[in-house]
C-alpha positions as CSV (number, residue, x, y, z in Angstrom):
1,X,42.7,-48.2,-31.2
2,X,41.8,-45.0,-33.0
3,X,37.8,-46.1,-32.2
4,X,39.0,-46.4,-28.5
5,X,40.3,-43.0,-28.3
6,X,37.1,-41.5,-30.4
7,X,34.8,-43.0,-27.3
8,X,37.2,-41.8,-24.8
9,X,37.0,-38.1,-26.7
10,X,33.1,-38.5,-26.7
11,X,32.7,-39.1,-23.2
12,X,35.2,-36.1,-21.8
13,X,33.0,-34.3,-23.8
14,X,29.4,-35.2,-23.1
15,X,30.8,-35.0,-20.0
16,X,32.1,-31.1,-20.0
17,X,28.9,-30.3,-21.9
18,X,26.5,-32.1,-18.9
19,X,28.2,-30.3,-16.1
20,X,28.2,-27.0,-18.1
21,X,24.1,-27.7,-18.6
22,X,24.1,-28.7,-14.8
23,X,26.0,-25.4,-13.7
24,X,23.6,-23.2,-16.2
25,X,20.6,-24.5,-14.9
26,X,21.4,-23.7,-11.5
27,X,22.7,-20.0,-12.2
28,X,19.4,-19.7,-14.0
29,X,17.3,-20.6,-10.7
30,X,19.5,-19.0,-8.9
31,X,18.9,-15.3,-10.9
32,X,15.3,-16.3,-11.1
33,X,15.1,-16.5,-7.7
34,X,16.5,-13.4,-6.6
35,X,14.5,-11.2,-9.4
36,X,11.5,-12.6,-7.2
37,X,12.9,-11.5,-3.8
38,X,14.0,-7.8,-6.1
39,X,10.7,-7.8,-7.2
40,X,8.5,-8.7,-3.7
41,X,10.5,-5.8,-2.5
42,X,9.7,-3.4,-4.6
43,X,6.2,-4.2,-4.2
44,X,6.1,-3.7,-0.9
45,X,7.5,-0.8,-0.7
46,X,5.5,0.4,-3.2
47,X,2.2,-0.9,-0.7
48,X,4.0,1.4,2.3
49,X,4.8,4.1,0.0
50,X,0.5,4.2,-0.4
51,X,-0.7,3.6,3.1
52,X,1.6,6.7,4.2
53,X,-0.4,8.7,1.1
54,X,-3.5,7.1,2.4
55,X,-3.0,8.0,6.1
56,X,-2.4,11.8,5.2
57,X,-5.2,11.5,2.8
58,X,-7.7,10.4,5.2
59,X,-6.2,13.4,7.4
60,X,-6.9,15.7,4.5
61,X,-10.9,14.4,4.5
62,X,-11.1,15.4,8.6
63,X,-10.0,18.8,7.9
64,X,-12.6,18.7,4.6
65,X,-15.1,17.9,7.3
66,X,-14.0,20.1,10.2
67,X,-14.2,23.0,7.3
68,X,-17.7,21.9,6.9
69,X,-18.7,22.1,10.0
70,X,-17.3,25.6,10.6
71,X,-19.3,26.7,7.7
72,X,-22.8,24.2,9.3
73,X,-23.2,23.9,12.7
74,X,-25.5,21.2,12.0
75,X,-23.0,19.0,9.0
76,X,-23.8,15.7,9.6
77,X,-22.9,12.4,7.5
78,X,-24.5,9.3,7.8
79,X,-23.8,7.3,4.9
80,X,-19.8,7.3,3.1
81,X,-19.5,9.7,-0.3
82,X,-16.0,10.2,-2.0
83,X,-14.0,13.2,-2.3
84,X,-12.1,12.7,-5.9
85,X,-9.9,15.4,-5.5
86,X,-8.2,15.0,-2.2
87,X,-8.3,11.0,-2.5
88,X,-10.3,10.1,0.6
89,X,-13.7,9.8,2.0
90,X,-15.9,10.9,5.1
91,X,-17.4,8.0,6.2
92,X,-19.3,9.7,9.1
93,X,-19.8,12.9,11.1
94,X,-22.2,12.8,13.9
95,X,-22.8,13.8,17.3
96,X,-22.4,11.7,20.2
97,X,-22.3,13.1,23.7
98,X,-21.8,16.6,22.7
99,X,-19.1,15.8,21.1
100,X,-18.7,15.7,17.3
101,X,-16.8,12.1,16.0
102,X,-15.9,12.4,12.5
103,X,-14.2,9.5,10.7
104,X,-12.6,9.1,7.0
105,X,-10.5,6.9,4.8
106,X,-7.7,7.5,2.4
107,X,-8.4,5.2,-0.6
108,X,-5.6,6.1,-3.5
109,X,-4.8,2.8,-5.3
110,X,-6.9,0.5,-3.0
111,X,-4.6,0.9,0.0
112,X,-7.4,2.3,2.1
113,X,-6.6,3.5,5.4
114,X,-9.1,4.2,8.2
115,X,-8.8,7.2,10.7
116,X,-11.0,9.0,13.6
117,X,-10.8,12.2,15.1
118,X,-13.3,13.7,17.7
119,X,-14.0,16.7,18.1
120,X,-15.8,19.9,20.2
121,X,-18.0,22.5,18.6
122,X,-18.6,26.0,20.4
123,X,-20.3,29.1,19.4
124,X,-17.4,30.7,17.5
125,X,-15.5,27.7,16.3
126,X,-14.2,24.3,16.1
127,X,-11.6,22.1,18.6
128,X,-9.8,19.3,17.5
129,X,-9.8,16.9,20.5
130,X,-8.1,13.7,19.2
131,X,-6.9,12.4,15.9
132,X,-6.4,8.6,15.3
C-alpha cells in the first residue's frame, strides 16, 4: 500500500514538473520570438533613419558642386571622388544641351542614396532647374 501511494506521488509529480518544462519552453520561444520582431524594428528604423541623412547628404554634394561651378564656369566631373566631410559624393557634372546635369550620392554607413539636379549657367550666376 504505502509503495502504491509512493508511485501515485511520483507520477503527480513528474507530471507537474513535465507541464511546468512544457509551459517554460513555450514562454521562452515565445520571448525569443518577439526580441526578434523588437530587434528587426529597430534595425529598420535605424536603415530609414540613414537614407533620410543620405538623401540630404547627397543634397549637400549638389550645392558643393553648384558652389563650384559659380567659382569655374568650366567645373566638370567625369569620374566619382568623395567628399569626407559632408558624407557624399559628385558622381558627375557635365554639360548636355546647354544645360548643366550634376548628380551625387549620400553614402554615410553604406545606405547610399542617388540624386540629380539640372541646372542653367548664365553670365552672372547659377539656376537650379530641377532637383531629384
Amino acid at each position: 500500500m504505502k509503495n502504491r501511494r509512493f508511485q501515485e506521488g511520483f507520477q503527480k509529480g513528474f507530471i507537474a514538473l513535465t507541464l511546468i518544462i512544457t509551459v517554460s519552453s513555450l514562454l521562452l520561444a515565445f520571448s525569443f520570438m518577439q526580441s526578434i520582431e523588437i530587434t528587426h524594428f529597430f534595425d529598420q528604423t535605424q536603415r530609414k533613419e540613414y537614407r533620410l541623412m543620405n538623401y540630404y547628404n547627397a543634397r549637400n554634394c549638389i550645392d558643393q558642386a553648384i558652389l563650384n561651378i559659380a567659382h569655374d564656369y568650366f567645373y566638370e566631373v567625369l569620374s566619382s571622388f568623395d567628399t569626407r566631410d559632408l558624407q557624399c559624393s559628385i558622381d558627375m557634372v557635365r554639360e548636355e544641351n546647354g544645360f548643366t546635369l550634376i548628380e551625387a550620392t549620400g553614402n554615410f554607413k553604406n545606405g547610399k542614396v542617388k540624386r540629380s539636379a539640372i541646372a542653367r549657367l548664365y553670365d552672372n550666376g547659377v539656376e537650379i532647374i530641377s532637383i531629384d
